[in-house]
C-alpha distance (Angstrom), angle and dihedral (degrees) to the residues before:
residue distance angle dihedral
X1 . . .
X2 3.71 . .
X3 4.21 107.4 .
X4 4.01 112.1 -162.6
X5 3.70 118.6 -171.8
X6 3.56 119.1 -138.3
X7 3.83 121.5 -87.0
X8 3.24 142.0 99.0
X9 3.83 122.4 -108.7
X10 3.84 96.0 -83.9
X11 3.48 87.4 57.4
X12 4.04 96.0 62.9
X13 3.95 88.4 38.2
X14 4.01 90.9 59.4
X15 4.29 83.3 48.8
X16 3.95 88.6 56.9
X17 3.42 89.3 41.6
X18 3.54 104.4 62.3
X19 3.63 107.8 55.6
X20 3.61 85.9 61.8
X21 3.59 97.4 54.8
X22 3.91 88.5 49.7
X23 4.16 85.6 54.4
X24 3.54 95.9 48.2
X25 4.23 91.2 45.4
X26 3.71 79.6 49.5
X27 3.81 89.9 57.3
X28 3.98 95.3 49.4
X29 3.66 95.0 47.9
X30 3.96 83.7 50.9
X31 3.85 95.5 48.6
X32 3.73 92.7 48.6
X33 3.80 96.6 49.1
X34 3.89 88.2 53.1
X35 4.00 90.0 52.7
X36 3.82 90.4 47.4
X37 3.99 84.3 47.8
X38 3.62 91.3 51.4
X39 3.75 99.0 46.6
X40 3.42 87.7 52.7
X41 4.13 96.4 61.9
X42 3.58 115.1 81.5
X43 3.34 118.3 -109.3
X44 3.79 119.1 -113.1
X45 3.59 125.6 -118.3
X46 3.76 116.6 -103.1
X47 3.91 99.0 -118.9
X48 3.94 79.4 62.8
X49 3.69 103.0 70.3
X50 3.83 120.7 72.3
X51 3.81 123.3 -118.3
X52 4.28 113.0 -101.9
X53 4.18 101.6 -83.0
X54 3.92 98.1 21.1
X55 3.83 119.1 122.0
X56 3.99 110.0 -110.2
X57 3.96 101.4 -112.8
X58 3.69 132.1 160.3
X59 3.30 138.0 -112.2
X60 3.87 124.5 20.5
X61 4.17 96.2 -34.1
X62 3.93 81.0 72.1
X63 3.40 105.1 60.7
X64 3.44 99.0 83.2
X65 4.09 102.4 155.3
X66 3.71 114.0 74.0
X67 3.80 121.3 -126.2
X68 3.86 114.0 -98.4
X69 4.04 88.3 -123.3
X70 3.94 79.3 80.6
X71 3.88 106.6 137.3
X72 4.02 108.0 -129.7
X73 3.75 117.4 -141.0
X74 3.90 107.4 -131.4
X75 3.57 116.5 -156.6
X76 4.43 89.5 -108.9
X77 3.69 75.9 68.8
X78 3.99 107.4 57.8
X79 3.61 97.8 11.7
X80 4.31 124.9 68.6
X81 3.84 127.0 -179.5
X82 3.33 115.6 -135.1
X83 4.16 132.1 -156.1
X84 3.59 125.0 -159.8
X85 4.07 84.0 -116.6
X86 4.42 86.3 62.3
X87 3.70 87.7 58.9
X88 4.12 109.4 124.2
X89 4.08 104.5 -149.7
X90 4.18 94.7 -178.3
X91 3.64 133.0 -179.8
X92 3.81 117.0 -144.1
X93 2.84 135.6 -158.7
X94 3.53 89.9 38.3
X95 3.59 113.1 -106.3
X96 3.33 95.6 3.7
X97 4.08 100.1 112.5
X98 3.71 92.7 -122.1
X99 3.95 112.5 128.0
X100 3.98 127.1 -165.7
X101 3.33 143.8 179.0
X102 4.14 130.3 -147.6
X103 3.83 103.4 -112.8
X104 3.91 93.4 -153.0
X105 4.08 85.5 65.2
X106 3.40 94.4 45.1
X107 3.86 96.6 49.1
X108 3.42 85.9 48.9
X109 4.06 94.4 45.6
X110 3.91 85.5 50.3
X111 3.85 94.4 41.0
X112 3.96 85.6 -123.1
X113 4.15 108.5 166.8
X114 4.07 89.0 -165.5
X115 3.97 111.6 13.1
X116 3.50 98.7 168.1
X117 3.80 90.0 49.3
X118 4.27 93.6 49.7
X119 3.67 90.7 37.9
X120 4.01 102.9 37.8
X121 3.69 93.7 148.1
X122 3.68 102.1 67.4
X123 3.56 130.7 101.3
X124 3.84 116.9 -97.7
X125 3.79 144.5 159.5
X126 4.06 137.3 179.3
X127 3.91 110.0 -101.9
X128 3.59 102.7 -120.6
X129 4.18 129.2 -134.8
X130 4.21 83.8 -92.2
X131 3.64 96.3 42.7
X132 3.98 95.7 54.4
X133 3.48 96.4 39.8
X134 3.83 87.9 63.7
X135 3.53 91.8 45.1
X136 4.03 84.0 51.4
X137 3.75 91.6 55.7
X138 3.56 103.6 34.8
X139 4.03 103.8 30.3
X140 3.90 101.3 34.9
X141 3.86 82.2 -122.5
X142 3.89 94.4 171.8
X143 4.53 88.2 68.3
X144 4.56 85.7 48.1
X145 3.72 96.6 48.0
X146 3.75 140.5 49.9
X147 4.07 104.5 -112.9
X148 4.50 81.9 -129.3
X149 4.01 84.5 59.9
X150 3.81 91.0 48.3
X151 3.99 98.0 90.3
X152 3.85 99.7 46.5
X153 3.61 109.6 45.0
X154 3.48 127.8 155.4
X155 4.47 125.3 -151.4
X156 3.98 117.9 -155.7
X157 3.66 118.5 -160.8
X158 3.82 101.1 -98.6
X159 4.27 96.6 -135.3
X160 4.19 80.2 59.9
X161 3.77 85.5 53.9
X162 3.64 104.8 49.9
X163 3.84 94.9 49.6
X164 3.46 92.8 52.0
X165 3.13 104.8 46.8
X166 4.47 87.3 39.0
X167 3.95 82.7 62.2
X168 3.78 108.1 27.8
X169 3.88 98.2 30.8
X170 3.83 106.9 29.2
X171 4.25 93.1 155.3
X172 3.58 88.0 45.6
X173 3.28 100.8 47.4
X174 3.91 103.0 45.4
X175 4.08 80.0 56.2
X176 3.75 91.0 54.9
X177 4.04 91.1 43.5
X178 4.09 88.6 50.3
X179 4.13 91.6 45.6
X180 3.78 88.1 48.7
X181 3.73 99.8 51.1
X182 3.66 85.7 46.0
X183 4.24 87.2 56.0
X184 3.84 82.1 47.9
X185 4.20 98.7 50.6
X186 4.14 85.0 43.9
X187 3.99 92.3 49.3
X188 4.14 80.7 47.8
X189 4.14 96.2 53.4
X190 4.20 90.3 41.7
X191 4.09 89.4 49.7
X192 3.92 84.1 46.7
X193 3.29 96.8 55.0
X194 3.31 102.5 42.3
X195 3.97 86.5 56.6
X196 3.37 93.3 54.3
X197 3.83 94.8 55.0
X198 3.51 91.5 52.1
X199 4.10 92.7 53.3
X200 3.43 79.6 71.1
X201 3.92 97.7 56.6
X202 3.77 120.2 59.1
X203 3.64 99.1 -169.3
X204 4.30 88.3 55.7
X205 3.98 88.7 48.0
X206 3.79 86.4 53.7
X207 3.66 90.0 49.7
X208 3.93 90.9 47.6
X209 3.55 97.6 52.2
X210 3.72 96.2 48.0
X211 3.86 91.7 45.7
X212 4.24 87.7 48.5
X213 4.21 86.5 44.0
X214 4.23 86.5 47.8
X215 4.66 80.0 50.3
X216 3.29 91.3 52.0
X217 3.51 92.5 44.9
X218 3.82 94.9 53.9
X219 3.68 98.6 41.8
X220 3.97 89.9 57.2
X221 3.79 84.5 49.8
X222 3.57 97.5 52.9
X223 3.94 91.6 41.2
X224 3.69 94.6 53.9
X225 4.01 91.1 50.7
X226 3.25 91.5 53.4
X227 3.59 100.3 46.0
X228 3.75 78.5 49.1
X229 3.67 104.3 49.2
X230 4.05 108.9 15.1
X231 4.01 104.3 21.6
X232 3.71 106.0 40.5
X233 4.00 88.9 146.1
X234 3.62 148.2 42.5
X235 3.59 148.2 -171.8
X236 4.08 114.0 -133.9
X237 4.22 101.0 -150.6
X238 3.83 90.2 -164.4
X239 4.04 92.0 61.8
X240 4.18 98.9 15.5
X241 4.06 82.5 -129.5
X242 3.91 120.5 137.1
X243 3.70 101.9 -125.6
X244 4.15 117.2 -161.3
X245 4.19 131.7 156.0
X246 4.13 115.5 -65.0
X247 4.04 90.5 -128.3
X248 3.76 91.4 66.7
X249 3.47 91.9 72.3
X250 3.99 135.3 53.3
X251 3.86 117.3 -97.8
X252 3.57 123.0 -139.4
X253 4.08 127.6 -142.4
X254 3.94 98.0 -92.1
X255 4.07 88.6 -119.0
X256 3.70 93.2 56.0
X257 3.81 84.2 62.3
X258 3.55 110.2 32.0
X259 3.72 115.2 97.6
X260 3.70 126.1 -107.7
X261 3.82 132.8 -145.2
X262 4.20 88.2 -86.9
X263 3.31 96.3 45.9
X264 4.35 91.9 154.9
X265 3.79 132.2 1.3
X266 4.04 110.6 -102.0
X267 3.74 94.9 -168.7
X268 3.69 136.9 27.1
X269 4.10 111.0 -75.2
X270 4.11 93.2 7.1
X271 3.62 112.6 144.7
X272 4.28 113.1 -105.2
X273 3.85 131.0 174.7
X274 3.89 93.5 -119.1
X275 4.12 126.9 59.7
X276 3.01 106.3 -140.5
């Protein structure tokens, strides 16, 4: 026997009804536990997850992504304009008469990708830890060059430099010409007034004149070794003679070369000083 309960039809709809609003409470409180769960894990570093299509390994071979504290290299960084007025002409040794030029500059002057691959034939050398730190001290070389250039530069022999650059680079080089006798006019003015100053100081022109008496002194120094040593001959143009020092060679009593009354024969069998 079939029992109905009293009702009408909205009655048994309200009955289905409810169980499914109990599930789908169920499901909210479910959902929000999980968020709560997952906001309270910490959250893993970057480097730690693996890039899309790289095998999950351990250790450091699966960090794969870099960190976003990655410093970015701008191109101020890597990359330096240079003007013909930046140009470093140097002589080194010192006083030695030997001029060179930094080949990174003059790559860049020439807008040269590879110089020493275009120009393979000119003379070059690595700047030692002695020759850039006088370039440092005396050229302000850190504001002219990149501080990642500073361990490999290269020098070129300046007289190499100025006839390449007079036939090759003729615009180029009549700018570099003009900034360099402006350097020279400016070194000038600064020496000028610097004498001036010390006019006005007796004790500094005392200083000065023993410190150009001590120049003099070493540049006769060096000269004489050299003559002694390197330069022990020369050739006089005006005369064509080779001209060296009288106590390289052996001196004779002055009667064993002074010349008699027969000095030569003037006809066959005539009496003379010398056999000949």
């Amino acid at each position: 026997m079939d029992i109905v309960l009293g009702g009408d039809e909205s009655s048994s709809s309200k009955l289905s009804e409810a169980p499914t609003s109990i599930l789908t409470s169920t499901t909210v409180v479910d959902e929000i536990s999980n968020e709560s769960t997952k906001l309270s894990l910490p959250i893993p570093d970057s480097e730690s997850i693996p890039a899309e299509g790289t095998p999950k390994t351990g250790g450091k071979e699966g960090r794969m992504v870099k960190s976003s504290s990655t410093r970015v290299i701008t191109a101020d960084t890597t990359h330096m304009h240079i003007e013909p007025s930046h140009i470093i002409e140097y002589e080194w040794p010192p006083k030695s008469g030997e001029r060179y030029f930094i080949q990174e500059q003059i790559a860049e002057l020439l807008d040269v990708k590879s110089f020493k691959r275009k120009y393979p034939e000119l003379s070059r050398h690595t700047i030692e830890i002695n020759e850039r730190e006088y370039l440092l001290a005396n050229y302000k070389l850190a504001t002219a060059i990149n501080e990642h250039q500073m361990h490999g530069l290269t020098a070129l022999r300046a007289i190499e430099i100025h006839e390449l650059m007079a036939s090759d680079y003729p615009a180029i080089y009549s700018e570099y010409q003009r900034a360099a006798a402006d350097k020279v006019k400016l070194q000038m003015a600064e020496e000028q007034k610097r004498l001036d100053a010390i006019k006005l100081d007796t004790k500094k022109m005392d200083e000065l004149r023993k410190s150009a008496i001590r120049s003099a002194f070493e540049f006769n120094s060096e000269m004489n070794a050299i003559k002694r040593t390197e330069r022990r001959y020369f050739w006089d143009l005006q005369t064509s003679i080779i001209q060296s020092s009288k106590n390289r060679w052996k001196r004779m009593p002055p009667e064993y070369t002074r010349p008699g009354p027969y000095p030569a024969a003037l006809i066959h069998g005539q009496y003379q000083h010398f056999y000949k």
